[in-house]
Each structure stands twice: as structure tokens, then as C-alpha cells.
N, CA, C and O atoms as a CHARMM CRD file, in Angstrom:
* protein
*
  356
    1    1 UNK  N     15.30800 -19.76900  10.66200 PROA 1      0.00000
    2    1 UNK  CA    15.99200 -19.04300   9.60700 PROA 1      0.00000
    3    1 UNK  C     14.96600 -18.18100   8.86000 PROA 1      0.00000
    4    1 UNK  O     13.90100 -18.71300   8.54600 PROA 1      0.00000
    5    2 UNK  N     15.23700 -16.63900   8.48700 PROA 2      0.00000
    6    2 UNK  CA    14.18600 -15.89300   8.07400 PROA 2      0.00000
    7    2 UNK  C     14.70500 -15.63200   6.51400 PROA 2      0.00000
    8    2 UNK  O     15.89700 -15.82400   6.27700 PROA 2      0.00000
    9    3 UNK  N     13.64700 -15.11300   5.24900 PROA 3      0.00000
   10    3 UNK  CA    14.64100 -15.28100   4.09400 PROA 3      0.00000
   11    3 UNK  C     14.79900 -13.62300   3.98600 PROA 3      0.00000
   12    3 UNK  O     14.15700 -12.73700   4.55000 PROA 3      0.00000
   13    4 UNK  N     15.48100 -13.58000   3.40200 PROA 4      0.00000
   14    4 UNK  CA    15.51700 -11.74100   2.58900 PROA 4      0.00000
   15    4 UNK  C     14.50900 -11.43400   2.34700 PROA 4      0.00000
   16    4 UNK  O     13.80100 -12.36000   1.95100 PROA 4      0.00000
   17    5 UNK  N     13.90300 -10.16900   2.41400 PROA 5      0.00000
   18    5 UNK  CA    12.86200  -9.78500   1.36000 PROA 5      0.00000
   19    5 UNK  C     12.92600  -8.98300   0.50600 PROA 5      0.00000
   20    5 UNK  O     13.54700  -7.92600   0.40000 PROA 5      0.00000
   21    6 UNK  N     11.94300  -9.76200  -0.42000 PROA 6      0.00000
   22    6 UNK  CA    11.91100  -9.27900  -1.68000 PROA 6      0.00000
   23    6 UNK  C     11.67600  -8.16700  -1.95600 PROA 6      0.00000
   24    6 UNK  O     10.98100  -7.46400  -1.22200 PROA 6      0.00000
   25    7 UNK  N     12.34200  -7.62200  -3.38900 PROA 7      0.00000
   26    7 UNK  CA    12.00100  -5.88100  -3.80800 PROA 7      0.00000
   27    7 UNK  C     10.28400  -5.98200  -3.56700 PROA 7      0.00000
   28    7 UNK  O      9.38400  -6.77300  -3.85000 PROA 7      0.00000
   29    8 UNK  N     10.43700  -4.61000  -2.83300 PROA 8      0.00000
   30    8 UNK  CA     8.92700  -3.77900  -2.52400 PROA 8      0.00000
   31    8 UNK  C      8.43500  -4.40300  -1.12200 PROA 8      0.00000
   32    8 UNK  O      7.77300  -3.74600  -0.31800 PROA 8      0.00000
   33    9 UNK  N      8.75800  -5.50300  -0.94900 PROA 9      0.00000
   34    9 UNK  CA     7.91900  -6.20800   0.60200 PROA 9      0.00000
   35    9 UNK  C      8.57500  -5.04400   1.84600 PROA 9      0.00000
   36    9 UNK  O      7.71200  -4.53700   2.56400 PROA 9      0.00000
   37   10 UNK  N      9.69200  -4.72600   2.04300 PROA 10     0.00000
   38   10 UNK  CA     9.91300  -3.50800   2.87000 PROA 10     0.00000
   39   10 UNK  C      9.20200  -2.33500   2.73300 PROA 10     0.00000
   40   10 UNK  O      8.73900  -1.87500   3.77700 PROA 10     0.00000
   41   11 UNK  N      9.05800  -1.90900   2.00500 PROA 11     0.00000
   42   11 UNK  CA     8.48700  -0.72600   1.61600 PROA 11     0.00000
   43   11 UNK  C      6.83600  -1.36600   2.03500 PROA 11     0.00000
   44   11 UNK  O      6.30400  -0.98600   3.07800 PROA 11     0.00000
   45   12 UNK  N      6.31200  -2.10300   1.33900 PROA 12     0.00000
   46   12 UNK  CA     4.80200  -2.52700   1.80800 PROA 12     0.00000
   47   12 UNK  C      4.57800  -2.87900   3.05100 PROA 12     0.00000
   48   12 UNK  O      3.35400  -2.78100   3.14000 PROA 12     0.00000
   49   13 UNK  N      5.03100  -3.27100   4.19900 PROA 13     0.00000
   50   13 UNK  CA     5.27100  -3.60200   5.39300 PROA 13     0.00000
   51   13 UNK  C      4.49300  -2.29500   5.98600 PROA 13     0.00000
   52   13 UNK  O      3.32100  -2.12800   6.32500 PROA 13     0.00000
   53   14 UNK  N      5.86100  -1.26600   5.96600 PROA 14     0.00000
   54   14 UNK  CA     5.93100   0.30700   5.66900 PROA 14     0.00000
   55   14 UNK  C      4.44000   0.25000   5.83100 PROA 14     0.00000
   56   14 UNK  O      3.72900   0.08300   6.82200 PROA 14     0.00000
   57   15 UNK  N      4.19100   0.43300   4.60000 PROA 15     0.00000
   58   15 UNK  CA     2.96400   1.54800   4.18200 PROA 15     0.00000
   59   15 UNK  C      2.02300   0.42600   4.65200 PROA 15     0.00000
   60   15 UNK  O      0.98100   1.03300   4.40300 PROA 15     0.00000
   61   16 UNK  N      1.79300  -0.21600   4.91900 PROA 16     0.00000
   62   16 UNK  CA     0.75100  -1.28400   5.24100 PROA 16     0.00000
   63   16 UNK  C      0.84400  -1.19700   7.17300 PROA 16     0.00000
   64   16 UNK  O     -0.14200  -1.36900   7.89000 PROA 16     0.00000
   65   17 UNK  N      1.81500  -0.98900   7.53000 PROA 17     0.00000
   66   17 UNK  CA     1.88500  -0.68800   9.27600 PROA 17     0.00000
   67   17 UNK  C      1.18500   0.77300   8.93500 PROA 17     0.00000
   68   17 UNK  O     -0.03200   0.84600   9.10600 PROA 17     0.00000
   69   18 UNK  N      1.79900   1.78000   8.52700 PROA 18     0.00000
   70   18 UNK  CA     1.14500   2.81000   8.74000 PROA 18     0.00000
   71   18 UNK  C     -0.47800   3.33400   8.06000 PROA 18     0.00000
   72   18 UNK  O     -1.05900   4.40500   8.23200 PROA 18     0.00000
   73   19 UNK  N     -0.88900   2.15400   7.27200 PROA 19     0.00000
   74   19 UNK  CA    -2.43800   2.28300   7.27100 PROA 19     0.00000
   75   19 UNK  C     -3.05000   1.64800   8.35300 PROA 19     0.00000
   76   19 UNK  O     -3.96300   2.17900   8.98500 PROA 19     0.00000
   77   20 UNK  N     -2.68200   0.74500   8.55600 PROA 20     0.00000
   78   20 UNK  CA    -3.24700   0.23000  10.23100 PROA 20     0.00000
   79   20 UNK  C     -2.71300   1.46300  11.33400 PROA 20     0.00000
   80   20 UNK  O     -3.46300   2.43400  11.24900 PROA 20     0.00000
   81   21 UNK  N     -1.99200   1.59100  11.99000 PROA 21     0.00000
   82   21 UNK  CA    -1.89000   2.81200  12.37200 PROA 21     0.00000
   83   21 UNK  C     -3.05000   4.12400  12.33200 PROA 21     0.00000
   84   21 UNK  O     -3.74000   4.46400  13.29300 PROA 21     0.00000
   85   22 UNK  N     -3.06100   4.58200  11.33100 PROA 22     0.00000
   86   22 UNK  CA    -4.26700   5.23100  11.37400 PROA 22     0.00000
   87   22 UNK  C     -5.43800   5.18000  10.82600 PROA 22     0.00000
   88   22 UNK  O     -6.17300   6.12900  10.55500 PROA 22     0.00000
   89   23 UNK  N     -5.62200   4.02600  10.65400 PROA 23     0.00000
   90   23 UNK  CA    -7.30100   3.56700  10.76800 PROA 23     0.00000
   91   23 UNK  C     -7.84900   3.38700  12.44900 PROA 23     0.00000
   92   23 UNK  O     -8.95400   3.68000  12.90500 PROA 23     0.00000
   93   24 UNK  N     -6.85600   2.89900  13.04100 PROA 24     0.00000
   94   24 UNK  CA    -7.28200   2.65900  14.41500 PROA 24     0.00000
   95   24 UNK  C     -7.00000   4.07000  14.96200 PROA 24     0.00000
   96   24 UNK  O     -7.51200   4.03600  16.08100 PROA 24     0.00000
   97   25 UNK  N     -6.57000   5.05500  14.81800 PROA 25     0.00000
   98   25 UNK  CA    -7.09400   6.47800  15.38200 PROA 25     0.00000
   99   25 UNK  C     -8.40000   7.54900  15.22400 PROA 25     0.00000
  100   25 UNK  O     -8.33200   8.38300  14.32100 PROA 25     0.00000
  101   26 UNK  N     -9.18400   7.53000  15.80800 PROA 26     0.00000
  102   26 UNK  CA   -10.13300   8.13400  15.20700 PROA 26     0.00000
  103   26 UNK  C    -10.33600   9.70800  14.23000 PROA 26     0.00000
  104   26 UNK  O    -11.16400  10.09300  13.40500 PROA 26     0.00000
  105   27 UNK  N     -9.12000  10.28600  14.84200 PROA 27     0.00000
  106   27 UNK  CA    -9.17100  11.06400  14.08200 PROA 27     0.00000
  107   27 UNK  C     -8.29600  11.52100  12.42500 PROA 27     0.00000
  108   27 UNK  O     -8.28200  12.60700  11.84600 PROA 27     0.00000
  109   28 UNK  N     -7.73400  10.37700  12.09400 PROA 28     0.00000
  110   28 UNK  CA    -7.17400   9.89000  11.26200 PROA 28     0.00000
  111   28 UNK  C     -7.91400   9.01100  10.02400 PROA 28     0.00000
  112   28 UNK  O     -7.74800   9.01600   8.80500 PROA 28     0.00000
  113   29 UNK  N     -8.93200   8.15100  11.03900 PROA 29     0.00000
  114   29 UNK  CA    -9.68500   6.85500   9.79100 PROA 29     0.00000
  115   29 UNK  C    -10.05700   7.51100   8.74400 PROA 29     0.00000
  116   29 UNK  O     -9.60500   7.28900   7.62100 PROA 29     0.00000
  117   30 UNK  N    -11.21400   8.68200   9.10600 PROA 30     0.00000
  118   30 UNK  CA   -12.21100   9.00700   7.86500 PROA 30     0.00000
  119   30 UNK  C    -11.14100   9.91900   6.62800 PROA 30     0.00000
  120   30 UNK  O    -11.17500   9.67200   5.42200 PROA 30     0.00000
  121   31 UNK  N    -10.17500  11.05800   7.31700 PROA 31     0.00000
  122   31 UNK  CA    -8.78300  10.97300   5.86100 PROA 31     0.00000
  123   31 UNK  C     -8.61200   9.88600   5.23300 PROA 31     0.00000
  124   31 UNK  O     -9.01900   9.86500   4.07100 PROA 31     0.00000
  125   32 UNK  N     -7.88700   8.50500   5.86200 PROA 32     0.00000
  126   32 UNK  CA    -7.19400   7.48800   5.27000 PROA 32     0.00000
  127   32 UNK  C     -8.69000   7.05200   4.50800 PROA 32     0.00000
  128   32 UNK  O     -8.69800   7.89100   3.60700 PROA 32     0.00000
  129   33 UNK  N     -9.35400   6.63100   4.41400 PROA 33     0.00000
  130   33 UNK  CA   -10.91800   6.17400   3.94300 PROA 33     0.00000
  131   33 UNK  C    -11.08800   7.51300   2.45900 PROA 33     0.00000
  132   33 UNK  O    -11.12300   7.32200   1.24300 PROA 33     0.00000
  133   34 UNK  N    -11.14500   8.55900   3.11300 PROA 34     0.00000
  134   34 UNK  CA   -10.96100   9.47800   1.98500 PROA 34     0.00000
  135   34 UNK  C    -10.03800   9.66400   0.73300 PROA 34     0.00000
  136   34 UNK  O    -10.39900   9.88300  -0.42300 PROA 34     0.00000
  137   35 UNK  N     -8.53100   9.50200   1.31100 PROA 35     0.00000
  138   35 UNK  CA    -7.55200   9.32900   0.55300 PROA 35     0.00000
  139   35 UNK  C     -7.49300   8.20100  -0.09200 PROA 35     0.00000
  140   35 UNK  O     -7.15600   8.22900  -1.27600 PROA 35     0.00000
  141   36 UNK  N     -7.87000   6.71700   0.67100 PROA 36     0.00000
  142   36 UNK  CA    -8.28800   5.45800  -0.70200 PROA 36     0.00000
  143   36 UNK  C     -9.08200   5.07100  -1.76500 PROA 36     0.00000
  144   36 UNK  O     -8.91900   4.25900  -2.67600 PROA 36     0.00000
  145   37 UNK  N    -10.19200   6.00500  -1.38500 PROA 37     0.00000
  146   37 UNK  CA   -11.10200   6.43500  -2.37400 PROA 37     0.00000
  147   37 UNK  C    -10.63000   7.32700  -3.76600 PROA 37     0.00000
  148   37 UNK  O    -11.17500   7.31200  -4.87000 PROA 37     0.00000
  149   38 UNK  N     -9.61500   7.98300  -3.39600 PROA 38     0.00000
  150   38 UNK  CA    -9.37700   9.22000  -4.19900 PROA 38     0.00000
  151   38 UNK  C     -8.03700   8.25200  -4.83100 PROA 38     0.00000
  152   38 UNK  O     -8.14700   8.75900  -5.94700 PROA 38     0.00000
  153   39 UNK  N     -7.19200   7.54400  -4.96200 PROA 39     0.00000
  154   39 UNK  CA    -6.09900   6.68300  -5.21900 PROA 39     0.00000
  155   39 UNK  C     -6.57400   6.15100  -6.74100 PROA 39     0.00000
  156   39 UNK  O     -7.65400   5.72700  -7.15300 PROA 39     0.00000
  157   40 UNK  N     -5.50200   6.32700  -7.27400 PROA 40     0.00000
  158   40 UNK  CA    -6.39500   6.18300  -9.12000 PROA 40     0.00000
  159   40 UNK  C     -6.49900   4.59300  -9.22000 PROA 40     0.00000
  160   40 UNK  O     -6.10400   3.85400  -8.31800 PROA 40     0.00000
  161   41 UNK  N     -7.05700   4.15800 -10.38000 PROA 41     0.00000
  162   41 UNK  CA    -8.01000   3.07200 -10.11000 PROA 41     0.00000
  163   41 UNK  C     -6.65400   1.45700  -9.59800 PROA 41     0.00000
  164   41 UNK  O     -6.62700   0.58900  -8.72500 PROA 41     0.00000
  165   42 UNK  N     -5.81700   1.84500 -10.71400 PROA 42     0.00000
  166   42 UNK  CA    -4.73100   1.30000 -10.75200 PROA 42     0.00000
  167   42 UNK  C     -3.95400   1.04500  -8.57400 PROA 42     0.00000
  168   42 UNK  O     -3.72800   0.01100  -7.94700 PROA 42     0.00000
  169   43 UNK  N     -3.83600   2.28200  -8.23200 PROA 43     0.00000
  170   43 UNK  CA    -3.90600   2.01500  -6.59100 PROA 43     0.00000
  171   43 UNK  C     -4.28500   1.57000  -5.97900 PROA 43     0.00000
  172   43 UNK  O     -3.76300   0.89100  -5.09500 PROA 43     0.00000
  173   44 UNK  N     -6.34400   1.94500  -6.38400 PROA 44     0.00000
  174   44 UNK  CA    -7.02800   1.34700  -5.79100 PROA 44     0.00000
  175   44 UNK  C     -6.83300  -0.49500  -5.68000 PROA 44     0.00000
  176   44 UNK  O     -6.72200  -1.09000  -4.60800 PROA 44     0.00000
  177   45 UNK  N     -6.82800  -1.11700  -6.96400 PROA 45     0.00000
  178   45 UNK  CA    -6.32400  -2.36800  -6.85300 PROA 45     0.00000
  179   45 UNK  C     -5.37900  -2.50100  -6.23300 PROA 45     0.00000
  180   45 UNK  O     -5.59500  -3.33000  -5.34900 PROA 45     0.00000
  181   46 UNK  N     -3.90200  -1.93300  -6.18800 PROA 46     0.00000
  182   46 UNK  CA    -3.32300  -2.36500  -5.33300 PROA 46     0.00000
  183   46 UNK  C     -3.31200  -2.73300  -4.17800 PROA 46     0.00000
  184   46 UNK  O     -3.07300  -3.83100  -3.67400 PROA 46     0.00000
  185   47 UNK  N     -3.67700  -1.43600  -3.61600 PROA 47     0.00000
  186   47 UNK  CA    -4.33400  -0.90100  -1.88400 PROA 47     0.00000
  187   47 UNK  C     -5.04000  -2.29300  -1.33100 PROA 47     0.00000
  188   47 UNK  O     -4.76000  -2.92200  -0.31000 PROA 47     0.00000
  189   48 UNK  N     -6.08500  -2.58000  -2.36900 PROA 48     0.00000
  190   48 UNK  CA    -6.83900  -3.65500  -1.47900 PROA 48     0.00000
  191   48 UNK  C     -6.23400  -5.01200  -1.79200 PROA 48     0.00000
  192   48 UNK  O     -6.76700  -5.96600  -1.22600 PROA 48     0.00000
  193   49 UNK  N     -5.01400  -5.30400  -2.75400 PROA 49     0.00000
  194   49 UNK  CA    -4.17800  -6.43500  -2.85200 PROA 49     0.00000
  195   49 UNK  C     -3.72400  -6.42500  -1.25100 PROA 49     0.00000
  196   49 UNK  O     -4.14400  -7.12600  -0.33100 PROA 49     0.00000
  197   50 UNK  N     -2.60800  -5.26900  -1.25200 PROA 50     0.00000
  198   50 UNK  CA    -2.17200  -5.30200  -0.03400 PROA 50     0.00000
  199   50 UNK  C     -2.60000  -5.27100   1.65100 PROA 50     0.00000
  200   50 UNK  O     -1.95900  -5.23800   2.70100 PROA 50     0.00000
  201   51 UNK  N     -3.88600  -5.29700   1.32100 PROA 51     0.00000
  202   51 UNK  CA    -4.43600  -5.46200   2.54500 PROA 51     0.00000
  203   51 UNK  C     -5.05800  -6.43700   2.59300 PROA 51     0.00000
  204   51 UNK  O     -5.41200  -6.60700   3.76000 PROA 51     0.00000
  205   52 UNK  N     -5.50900  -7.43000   1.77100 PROA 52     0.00000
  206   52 UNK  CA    -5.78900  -8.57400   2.07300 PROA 52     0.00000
  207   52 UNK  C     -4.96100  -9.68200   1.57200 PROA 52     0.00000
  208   52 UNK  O     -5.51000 -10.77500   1.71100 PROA 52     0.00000
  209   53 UNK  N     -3.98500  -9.70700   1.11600 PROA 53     0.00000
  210   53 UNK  CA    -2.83000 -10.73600   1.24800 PROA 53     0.00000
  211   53 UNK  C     -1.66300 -10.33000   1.83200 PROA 53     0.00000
  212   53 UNK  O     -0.74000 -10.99300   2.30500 PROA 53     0.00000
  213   54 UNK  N     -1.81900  -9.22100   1.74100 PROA 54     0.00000
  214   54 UNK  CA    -0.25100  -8.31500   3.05600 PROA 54     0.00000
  215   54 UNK  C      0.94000  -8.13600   1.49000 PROA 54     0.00000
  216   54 UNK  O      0.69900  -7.87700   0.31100 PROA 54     0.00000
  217   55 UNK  N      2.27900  -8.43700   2.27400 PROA 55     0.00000
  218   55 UNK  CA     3.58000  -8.04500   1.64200 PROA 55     0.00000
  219   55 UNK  C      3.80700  -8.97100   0.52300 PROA 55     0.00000
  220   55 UNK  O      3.65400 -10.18000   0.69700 PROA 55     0.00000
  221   56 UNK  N      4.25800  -8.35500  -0.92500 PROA 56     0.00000
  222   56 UNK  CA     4.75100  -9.75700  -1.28200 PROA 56     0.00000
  223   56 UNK  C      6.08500  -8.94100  -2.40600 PROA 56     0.00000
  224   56 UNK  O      6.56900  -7.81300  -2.30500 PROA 56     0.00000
  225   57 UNK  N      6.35300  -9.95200  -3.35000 PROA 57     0.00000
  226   57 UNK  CA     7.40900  -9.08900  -4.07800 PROA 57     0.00000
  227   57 UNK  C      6.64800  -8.21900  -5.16500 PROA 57     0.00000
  228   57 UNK  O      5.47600  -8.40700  -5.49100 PROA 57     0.00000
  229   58 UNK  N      7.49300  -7.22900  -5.68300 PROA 58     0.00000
  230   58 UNK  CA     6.37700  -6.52300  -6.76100 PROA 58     0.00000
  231   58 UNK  C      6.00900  -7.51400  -7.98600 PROA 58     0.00000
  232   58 UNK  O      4.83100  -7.52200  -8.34200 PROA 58     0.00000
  233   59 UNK  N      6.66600  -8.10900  -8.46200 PROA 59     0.00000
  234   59 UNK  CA     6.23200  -9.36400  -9.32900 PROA 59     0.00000
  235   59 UNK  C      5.28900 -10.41100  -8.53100 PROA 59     0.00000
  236   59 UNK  O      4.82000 -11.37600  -9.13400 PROA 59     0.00000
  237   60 UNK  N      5.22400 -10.35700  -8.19000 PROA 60     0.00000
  238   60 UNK  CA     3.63900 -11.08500  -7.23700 PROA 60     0.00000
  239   60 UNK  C      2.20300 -10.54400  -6.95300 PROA 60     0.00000
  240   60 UNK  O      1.06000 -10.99600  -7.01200 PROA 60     0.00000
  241   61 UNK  N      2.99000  -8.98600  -6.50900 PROA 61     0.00000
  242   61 UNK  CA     1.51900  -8.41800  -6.68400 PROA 61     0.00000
  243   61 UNK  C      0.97900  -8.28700  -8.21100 PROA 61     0.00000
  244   61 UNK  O     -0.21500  -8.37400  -8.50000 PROA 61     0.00000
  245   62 UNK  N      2.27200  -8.01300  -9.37200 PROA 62     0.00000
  246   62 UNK  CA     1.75000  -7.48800 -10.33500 PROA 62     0.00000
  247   62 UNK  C      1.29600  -8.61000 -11.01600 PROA 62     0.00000
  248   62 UNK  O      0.80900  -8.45400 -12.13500 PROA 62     0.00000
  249   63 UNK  N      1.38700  -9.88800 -10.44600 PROA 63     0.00000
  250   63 UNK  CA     0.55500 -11.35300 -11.03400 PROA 63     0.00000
  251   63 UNK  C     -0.96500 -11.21800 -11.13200 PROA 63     0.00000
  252   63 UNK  O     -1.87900 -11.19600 -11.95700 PROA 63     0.00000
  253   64 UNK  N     -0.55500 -11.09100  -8.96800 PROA 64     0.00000
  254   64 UNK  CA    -2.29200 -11.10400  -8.55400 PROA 64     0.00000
  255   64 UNK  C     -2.79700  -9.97500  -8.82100 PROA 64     0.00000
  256   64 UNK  O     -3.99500 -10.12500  -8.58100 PROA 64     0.00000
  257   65 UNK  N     -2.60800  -8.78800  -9.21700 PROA 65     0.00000
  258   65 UNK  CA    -3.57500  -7.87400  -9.50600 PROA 65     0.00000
  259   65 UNK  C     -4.10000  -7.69500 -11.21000 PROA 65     0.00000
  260   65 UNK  O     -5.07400  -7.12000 -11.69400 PROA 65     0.00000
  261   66 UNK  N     -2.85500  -8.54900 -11.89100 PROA 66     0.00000
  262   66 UNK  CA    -2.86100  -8.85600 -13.43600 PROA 66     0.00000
  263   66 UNK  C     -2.38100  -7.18600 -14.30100 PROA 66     0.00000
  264   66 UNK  O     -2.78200  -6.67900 -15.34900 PROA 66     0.00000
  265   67 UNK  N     -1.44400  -6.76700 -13.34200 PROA 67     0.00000
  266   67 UNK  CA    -1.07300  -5.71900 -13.64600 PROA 67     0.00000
  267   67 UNK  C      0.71100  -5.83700 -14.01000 PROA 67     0.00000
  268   67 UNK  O      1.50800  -6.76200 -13.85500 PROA 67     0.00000
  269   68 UNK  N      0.84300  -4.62000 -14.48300 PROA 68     0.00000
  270   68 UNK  CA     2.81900  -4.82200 -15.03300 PROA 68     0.00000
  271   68 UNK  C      3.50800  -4.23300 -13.29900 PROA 68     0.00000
  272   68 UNK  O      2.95100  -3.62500 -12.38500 PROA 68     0.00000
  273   69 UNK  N      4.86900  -4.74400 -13.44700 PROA 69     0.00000
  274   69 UNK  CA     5.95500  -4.72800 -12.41400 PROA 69     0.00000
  275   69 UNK  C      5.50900  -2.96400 -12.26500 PROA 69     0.00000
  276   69 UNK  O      4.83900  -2.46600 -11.36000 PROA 69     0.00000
  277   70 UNK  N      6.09600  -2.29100 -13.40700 PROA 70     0.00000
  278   70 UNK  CA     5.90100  -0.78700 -13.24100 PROA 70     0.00000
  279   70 UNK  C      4.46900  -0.06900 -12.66700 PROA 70     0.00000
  280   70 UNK  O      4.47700   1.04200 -12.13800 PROA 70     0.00000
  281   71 UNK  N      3.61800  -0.63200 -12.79900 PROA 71     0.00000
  282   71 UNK  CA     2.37800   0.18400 -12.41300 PROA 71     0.00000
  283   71 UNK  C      2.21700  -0.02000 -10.51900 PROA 71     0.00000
  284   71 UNK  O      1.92500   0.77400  -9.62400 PROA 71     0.00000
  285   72 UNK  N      2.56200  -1.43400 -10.53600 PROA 72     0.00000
  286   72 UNK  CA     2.53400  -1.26200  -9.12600 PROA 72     0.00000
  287   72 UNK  C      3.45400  -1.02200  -8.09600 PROA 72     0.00000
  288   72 UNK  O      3.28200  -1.20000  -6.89000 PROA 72     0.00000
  289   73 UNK  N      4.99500  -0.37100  -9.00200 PROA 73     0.00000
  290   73 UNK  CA     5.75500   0.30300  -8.44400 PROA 73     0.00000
  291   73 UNK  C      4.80500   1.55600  -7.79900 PROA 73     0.00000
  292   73 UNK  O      4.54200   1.88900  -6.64300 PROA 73     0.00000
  293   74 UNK  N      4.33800   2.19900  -9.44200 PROA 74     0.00000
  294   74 UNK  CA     4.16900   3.40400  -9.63300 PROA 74     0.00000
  295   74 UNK  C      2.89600   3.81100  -8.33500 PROA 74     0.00000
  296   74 UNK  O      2.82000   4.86500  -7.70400 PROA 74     0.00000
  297   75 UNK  N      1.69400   2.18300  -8.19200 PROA 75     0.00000
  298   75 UNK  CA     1.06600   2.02900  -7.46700 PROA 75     0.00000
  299   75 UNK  C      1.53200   2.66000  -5.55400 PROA 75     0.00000
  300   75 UNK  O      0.99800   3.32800  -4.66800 PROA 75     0.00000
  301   76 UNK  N      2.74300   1.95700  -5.77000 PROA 76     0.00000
  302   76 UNK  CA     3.20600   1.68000  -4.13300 PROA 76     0.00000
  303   76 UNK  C      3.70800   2.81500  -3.78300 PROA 76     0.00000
  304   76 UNK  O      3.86300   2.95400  -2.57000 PROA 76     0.00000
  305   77 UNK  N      4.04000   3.75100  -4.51200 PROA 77     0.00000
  306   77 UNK  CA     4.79800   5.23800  -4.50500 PROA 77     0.00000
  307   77 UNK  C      3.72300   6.25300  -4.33000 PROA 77     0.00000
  308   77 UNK  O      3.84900   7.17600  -3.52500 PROA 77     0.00000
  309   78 UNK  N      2.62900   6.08700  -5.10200 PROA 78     0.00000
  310   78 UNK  CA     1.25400   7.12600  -4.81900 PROA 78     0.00000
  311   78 UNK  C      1.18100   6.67400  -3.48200 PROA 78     0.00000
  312   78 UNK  O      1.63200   7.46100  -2.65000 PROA 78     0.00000
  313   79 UNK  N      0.68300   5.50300  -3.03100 PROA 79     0.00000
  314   79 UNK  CA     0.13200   4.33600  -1.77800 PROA 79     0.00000
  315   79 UNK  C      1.27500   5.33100  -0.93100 PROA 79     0.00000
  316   79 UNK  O      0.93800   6.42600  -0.48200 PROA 79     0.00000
  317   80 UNK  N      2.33900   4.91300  -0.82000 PROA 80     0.00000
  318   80 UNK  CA     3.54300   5.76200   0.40600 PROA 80     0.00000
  319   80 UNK  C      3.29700   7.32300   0.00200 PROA 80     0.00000
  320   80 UNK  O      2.98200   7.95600   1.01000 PROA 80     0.00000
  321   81 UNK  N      3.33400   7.93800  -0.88600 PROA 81     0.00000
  322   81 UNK  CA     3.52400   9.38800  -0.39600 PROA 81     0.00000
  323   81 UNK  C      2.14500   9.80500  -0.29000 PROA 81     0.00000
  324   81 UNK  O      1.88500  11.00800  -0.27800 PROA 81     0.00000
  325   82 UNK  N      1.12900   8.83100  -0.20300 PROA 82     0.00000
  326   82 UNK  CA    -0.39000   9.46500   0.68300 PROA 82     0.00000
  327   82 UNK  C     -0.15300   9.83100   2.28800 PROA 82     0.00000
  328   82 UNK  O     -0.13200  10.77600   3.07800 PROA 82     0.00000
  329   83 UNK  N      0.06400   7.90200   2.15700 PROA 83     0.00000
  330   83 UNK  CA     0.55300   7.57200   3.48800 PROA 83     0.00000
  331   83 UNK  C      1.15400   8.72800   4.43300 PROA 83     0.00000
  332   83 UNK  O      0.58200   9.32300   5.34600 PROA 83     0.00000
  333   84 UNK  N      1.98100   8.82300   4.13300 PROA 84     0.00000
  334   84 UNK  CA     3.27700  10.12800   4.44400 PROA 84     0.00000
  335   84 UNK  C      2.68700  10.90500   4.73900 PROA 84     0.00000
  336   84 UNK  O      2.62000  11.03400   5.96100 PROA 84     0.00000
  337   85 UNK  N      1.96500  11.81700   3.97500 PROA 85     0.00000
  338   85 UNK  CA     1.18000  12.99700   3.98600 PROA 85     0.00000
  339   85 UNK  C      0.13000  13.07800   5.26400 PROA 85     0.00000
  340   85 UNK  O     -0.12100  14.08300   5.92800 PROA 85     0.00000
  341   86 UNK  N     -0.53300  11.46400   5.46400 PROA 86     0.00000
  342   86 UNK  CA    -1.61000  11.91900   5.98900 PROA 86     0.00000
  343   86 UNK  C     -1.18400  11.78500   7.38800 PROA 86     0.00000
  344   86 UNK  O     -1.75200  12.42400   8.27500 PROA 86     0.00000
  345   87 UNK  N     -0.00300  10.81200   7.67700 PROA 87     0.00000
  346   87 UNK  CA     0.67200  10.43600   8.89400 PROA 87     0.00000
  347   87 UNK  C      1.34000  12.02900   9.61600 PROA 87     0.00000
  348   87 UNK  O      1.22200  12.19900  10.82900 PROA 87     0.00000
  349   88 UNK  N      1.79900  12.76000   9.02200 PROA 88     0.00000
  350   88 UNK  CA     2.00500  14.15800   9.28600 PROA 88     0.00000
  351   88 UNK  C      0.79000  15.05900   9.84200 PROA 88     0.00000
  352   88 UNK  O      1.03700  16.19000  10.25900 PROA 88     0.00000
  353   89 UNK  N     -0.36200  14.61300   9.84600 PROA 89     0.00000
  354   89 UNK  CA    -1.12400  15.45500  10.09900 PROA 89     0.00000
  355   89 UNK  C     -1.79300  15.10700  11.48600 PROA 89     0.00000
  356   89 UNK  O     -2.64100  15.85800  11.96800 PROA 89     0.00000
């Protein structure tokens, strides 16, 4: 039996497949590396929440990062429309 997931874990899945995705292309890594660097500081925490504990609900991340529900909305929305951008190219 699998459970629902929680608000934001779809969406992080998302954007968390498509940073793997192009890190493992070479001509893709050094953008994505560029673009996480450049992610305001608030992202930056996120970014590396989500890559080393993976998906969770947005009230979970905004525990573990000691941040509010809204910022790491606001977080996951910069995080996807990088994503987006750089996956187009």
C-alpha cells in the first residue's frame, strides 16, 4: 500500500529527477552547478535540503531547514523555474 503525497513532494520529485538528469550530462553539469550557486541564499538551503534527504512535505522541509512554509514554497518555485530553463537548453 503506497500513501498520498504530500503538498510539494510531487513537485520535488520533479525538480529533484530533473537535477539528476542534468548533472549526469556533460554538457549541462557546469550550468546546473552555475545556476545553484546563483539561487538566493534562502534556495540555496533548500536545494541542498532536497538533495540530501530527497522529497518531503513543505512543512518538513520548512522544519529541517528552520525556515517558514512560504519561503520554501517560494524556494521550490525559483528551484523549478531554473530547472525548466536550463532543461530547455
Amino acid at each position: 500500500m503506497t500513501r498520498e503525497a504530500k503538498p510539494g513532494e510531487l513537485r520535488e520529485i520533479r525538480v529533484l529527477e530533473l537535477m539528476e538528469k542534468l548533472s549526469k550530462r556533460p554538457e549541462t553539469r557546469m550550468d546546473l552547478q552555475r545556476f545553484l550557486e546563483k539561487l538566493s541564499p534562502v534556495g540555496q538551503t533548500y536545494a541542498r535540503h532536497l538533495v540530501t534527504s530527497g522529497p518531503s512535505s513543505i512543512k518538513a522541509a520548512a522544519k529541517a531547514c528552520e525556515l517558514k512554509a512560504e519561503q520554501i514554497e517560494a524556494a521550490l518555485t525559483e528551484l523549478e523555474a531554473g530547472i525548466t530553463k536550463l532543461r530547455a537548453i
